[in-house]
C-alpha positions as CSV (number, residue, x, y, z in Angstrom):
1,X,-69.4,-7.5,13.8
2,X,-71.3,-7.0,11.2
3,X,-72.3,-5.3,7.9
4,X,-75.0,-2.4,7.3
5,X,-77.5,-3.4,4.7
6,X,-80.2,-0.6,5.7
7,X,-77.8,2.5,6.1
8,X,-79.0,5.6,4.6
9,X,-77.6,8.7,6.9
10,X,-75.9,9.2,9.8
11,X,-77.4,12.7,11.8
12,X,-76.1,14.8,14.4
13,X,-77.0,18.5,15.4
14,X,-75.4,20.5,13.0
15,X,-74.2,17.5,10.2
16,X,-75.5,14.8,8.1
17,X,-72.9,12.1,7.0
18,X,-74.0,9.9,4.0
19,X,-72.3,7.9,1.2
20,X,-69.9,9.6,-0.4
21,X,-71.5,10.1,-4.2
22,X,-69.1,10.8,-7.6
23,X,-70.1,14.3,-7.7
24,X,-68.7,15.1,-4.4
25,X,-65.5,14.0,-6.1
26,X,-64.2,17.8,-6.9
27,X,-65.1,19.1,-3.8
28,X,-63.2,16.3,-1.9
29,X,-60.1,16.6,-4.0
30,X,-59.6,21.0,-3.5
31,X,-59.2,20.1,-0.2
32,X,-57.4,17.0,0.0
33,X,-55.0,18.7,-2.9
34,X,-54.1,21.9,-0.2
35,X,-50.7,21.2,0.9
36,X,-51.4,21.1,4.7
37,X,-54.0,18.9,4.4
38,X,-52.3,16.3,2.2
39,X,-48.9,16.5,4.1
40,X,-50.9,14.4,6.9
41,X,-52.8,12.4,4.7
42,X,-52.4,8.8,3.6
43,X,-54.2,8.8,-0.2
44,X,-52.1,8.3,-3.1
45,X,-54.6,10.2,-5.2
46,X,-55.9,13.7,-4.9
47,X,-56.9,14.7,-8.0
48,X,-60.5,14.5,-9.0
49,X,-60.7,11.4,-11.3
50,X,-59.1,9.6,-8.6
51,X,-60.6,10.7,-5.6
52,X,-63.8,9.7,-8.1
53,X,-62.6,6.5,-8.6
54,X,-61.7,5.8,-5.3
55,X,-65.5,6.7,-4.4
56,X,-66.9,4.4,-7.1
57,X,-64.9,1.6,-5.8
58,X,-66.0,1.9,-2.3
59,X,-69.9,2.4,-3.4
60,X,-70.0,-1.3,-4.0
61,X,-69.0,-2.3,-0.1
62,X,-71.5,-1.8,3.0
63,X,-70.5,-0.3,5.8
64,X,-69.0,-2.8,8.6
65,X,-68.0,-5.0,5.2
66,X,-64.7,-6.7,5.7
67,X,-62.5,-5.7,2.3
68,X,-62.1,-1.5,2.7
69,X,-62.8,1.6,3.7
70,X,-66.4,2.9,2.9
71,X,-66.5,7.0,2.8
72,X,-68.7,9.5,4.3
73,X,-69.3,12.6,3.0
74,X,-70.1,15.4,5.3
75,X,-72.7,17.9,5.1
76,X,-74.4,21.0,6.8
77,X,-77.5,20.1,7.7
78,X,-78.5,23.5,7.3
79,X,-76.9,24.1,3.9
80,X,-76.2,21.1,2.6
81,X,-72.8,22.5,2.0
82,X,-69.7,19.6,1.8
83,X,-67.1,20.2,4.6
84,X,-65.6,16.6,4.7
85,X,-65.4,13.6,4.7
86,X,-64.9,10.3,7.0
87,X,-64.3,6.8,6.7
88,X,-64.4,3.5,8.4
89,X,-63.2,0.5,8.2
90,X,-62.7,-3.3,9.4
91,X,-59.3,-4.1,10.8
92,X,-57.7,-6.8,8.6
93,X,-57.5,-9.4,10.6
94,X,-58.7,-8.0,13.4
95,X,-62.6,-9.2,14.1
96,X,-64.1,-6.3,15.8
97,X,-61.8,-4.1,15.3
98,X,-63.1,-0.9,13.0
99,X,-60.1,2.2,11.7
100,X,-61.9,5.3,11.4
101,X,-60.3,8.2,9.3
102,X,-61.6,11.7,8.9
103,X,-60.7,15.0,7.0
104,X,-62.6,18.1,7.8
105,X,-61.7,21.0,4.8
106,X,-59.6,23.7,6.1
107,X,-62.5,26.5,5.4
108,X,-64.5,24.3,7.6
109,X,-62.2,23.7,10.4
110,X,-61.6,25.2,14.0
111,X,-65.9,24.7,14.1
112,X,-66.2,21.2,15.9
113,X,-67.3,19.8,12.7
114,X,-64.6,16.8,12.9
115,X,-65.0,15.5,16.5
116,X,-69.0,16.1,15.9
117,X,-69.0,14.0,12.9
118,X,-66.4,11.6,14.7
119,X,-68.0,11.1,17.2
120,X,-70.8,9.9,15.5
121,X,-69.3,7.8,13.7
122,X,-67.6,6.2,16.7
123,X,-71.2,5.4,18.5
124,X,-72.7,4.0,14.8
125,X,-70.1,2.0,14.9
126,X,-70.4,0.4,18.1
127,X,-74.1,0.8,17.9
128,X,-75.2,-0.5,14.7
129,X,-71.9,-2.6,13.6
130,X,-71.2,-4.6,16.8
131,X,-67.5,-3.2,16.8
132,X,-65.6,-4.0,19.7
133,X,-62.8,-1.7,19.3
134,X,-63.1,1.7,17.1
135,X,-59.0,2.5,16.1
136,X,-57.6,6.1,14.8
137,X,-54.0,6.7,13.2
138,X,-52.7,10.1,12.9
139,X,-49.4,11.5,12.3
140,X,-48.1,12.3,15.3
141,X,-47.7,15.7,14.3
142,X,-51.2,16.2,13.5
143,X,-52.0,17.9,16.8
144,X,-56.0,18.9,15.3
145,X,-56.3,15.1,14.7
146,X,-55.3,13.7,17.9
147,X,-57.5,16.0,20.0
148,X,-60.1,14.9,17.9
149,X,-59.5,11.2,18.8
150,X,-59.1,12.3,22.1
151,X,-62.7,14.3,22.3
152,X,-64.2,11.5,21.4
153,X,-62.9,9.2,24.1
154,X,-59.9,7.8,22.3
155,X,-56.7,7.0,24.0
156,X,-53.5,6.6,23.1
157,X,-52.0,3.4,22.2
158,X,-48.8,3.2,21.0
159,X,-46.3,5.5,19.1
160,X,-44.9,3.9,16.0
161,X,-42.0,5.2,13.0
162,X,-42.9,4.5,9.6
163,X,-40.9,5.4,6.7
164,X,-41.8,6.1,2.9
165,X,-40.3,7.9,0.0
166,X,-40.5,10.9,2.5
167,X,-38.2,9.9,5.1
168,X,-38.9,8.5,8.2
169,X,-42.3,9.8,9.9
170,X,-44.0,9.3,13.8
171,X,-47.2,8.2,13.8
172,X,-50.1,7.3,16.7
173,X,-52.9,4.9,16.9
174,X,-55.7,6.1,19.1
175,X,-58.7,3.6,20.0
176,X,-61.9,3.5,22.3
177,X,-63.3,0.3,23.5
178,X,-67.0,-0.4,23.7
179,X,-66.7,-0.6,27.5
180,X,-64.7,2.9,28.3
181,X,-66.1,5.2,29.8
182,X,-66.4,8.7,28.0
183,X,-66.0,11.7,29.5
């Protein structure tokens, strides 16, 4: 696998995914803060300075860059408007193995946006990082989620329980490999 040193967009019909940028950082936290949307969430911080932070961090890392996650935001290519975000990164451990995450904001949902953008993000990283294996996690309760993975050619893998300060959760990994065949 390897890293990007040339990325500058990713473009599909409708969106236009690009580094995330410090002044998407409100944007990104009113809808990472909505209850729903957290509850199936894994980021410690929602709040604007740390959703910031968390951006500036990543900034420094290319995508396909063993270390972290590098984020996406997502944009209406017609407006410009921010409806979400996405993320990718290398499995530790794991060569040729790239986690994927994605949150689409709830004003934006039920419109395609997340598998479009997804999806993209699935074939860039096969295409253009050399990834083997492209690898989901969802709560298993997050029905929007997992037909996402699965409109994008994911399949189910395995069905774990974690547990946190929470209680004890289900959750699901979904992958695609470069060789399945999509529907």
């Amino acid at each position: 696998m390897r890293a990007d040193t040339a990325f500058d967009r990713i473009e599909t019909d409708r969106l236009i995914l690009r580094r995330s940028r410090p002044e998407d950082a409100e944007t990104i936290s009113s809808y990472r803060s909505d209850p729903e949307v957290h509850r199936m969430q894994g980021w410690e911080r929602t709040d604007p300075d740390g959703v910031r932070a968390d951006i500036e961090e990543m900034s420094a890392r290319l995508p396909g860059e063993p270390g972290g996650w590098v984020q996406f935001s997502v944009r209406e290519r017609d407006t410009d408007r921010l409806v979400g975000d996405v993320g990718i990164s290398p499995a530790d451990g794991e060569p040729g193995v790239v986690k994927v995450g994605y949150t689409i904001s709830p004003s934006s949902q039920r419109r395609g946006y997340a598998t479009e953008a997804v999806g993209a993000l699935v074939d860039y990283a096969f295409d253009t990082l050399g990834a083997d294996v492209v690898r989901a996690y969802a709560s298993a309760d997050n029905a929007p989620s997992i037909r996402v993975a699965e409109h994008v050619g994911m399949r189910l893998m395995e069905r774990f329980t974690g547990h946190d300060e929470d209680g004890e959760w289900t959750g699901v990994r979904y992958e695609r490999r470069r060789d399945d065949p999509v529907a």
